[in-house]
C-alpha positions as CSV (number, residue, x, y, z in Angstrom):
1,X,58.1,110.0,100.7
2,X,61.0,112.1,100.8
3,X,60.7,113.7,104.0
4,X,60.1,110.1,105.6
5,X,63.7,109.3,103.9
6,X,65.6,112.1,105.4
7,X,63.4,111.6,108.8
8,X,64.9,107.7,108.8
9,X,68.1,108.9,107.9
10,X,68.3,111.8,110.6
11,X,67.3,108.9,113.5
12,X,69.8,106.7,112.4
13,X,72.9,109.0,112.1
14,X,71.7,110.6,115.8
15,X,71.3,106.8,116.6
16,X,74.9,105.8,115.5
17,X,76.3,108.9,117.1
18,X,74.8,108.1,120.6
19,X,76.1,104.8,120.3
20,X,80.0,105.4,119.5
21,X,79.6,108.4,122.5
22,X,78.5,105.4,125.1
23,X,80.4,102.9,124.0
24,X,82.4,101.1,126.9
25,X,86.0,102.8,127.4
26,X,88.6,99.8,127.9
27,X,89.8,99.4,131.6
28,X,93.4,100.7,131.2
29,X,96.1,100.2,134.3
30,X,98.3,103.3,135.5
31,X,101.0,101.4,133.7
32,X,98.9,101.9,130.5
33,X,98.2,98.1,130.4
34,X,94.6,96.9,129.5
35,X,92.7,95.3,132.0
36,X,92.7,90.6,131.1
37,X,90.1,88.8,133.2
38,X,90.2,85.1,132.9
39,X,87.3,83.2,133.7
40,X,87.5,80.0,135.3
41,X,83.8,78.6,135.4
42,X,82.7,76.0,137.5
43,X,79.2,74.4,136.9
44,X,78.9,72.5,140.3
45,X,77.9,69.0,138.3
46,X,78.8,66.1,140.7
47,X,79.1,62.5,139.8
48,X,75.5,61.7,141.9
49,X,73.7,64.0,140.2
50,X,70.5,63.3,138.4
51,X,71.2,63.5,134.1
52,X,68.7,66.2,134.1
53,X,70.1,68.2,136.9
54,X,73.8,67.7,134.9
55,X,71.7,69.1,131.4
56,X,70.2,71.6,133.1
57,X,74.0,72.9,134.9
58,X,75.3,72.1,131.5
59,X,72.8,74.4,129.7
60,X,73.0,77.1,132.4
61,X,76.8,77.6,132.8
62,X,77.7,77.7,128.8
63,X,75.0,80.3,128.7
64,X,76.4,81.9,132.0
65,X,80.3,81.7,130.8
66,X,79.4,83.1,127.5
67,X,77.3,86.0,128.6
68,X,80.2,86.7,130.9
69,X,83.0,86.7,128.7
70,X,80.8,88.8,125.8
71,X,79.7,91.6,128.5
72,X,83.2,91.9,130.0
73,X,84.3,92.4,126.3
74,X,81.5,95.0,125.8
75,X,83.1,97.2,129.1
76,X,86.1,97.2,127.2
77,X,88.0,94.1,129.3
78,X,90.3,91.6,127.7
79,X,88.3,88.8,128.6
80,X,89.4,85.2,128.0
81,X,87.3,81.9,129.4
82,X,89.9,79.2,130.5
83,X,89.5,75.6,131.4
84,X,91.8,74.8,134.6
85,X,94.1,77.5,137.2
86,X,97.2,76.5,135.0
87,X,95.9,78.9,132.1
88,X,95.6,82.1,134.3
89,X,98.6,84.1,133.4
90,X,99.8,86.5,136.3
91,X,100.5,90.2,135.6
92,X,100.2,93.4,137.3
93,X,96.8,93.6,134.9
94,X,95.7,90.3,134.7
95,X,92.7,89.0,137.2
96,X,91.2,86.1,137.8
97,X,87.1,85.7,138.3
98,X,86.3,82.0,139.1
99,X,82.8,80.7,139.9
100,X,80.8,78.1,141.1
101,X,77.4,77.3,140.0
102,X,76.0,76.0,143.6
103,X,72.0,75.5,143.5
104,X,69.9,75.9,140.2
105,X,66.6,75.5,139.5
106,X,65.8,75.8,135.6
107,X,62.2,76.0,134.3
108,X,62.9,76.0,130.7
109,X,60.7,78.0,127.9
110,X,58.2,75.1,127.2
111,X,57.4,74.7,130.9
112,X,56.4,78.3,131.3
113,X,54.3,78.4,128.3
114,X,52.8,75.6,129.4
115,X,52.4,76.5,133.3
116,X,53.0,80.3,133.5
117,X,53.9,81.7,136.3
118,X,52.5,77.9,138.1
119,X,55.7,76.6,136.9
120,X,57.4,78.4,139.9
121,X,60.8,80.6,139.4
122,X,63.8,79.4,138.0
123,X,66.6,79.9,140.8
124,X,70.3,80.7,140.6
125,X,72.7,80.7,143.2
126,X,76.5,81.1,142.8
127,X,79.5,82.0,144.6
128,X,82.3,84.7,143.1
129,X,85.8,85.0,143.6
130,X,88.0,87.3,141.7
131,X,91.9,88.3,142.2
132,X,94.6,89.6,141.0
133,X,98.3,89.7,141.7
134,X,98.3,93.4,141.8
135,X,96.5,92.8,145.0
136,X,93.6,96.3,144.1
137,X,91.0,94.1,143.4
138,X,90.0,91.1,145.9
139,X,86.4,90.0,146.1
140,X,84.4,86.4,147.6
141,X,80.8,86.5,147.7
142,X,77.9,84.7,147.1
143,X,74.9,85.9,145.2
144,X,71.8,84.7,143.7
145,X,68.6,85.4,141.4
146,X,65.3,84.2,140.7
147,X,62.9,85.0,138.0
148,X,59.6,83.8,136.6
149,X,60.5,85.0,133.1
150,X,62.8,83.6,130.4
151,X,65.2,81.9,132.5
152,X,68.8,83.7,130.6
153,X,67.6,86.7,133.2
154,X,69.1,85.0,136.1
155,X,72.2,84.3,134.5
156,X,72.4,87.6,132.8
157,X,71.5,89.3,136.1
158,X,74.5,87.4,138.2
159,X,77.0,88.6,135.9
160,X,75.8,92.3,135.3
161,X,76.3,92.5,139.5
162,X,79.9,90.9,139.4
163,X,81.1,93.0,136.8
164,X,79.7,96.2,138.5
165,X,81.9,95.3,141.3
166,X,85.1,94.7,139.5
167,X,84.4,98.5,137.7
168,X,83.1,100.1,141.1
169,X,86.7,98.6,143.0
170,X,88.7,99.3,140.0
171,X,88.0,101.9,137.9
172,X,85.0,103.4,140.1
173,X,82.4,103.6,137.4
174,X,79.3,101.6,137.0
């Protein structure tokens, strides 16, 4: 019993180690500044939309926009989610990451346990923009994922890609 104990308590202080050595540096500026990103989120809901298709967007983009925000705090980012342009504050650290949800296709949890893989994929497509007014870091694309699991993959998927491109363009590490 005793040997289990010290076995358990080896693992975990390795364990804790290993996590406080890879644990996210914060972004810092050449001015010694840490790196703000303000999210401006757009879900793409339009007044002629079906209600499902505006629960669905709905459902999608606050998982989206918090998954963002929460992984850009994890790489060490000041991350803040604002409402309208009017809240992004300019600075030579500060950027701006705006999306736009443009197609979605969300088979929720009880369709796939109900149809499987017959339920089809659930589809995400999006378009990025981020900016600063330091002017290092400019980027537009569009980008999109599909998956036949648990439909937060798609989501989680889109942002992991946007914020390896912010750290590859400025602080070249993935």
């Amino acid at each position: 019993m005793q040997k289990r104990f010290v076995a358990v308590a080896v693992v975990a202080l390795v364990a804790a180690f290993v996590m406080m050595g890879c644990a996210a540096k914060a972004p810092v500026m050449q001015d010694g500044k840490q790196v703000a990103i303000f999210v401006l989120a757009d879900r793409g809901i339009k007044d002629s939309q079906k209600e499902d298709e505006r629960k669905d967007r709905n459902e999608m983009g606050q998982f989206m926009e918090e998954d963002l925000i929460s992984t850009l705090k994890h790489y060490g980012y000041n991350a803040t989610l604002i409402q309208n342009n009017s809240q992004y504050v300019q600075g030579s650290s500060n950027y701006l990451v705006s999306y736009k949800i443009n197609e979605i296709r969300l088979v929720g949890r009880g369709a796939r346990s109900w149809g499987g893989f017959m339920a089809g994929p659930t589809i995400l497509k999006a378009h990025f923009e981020v900016s600063g007014t330091s002017g290092k870091l400019s980027l537009s694309y569009d980008d999109e994922d599909s998956t036949t699991q648990d439909w937060t993959k798609s989501p989680k998927e889109l942002n992991e890609r946007l914020i390896n491109k912010i750290n590859d363009k400025m602080v070249g590490k993935k």
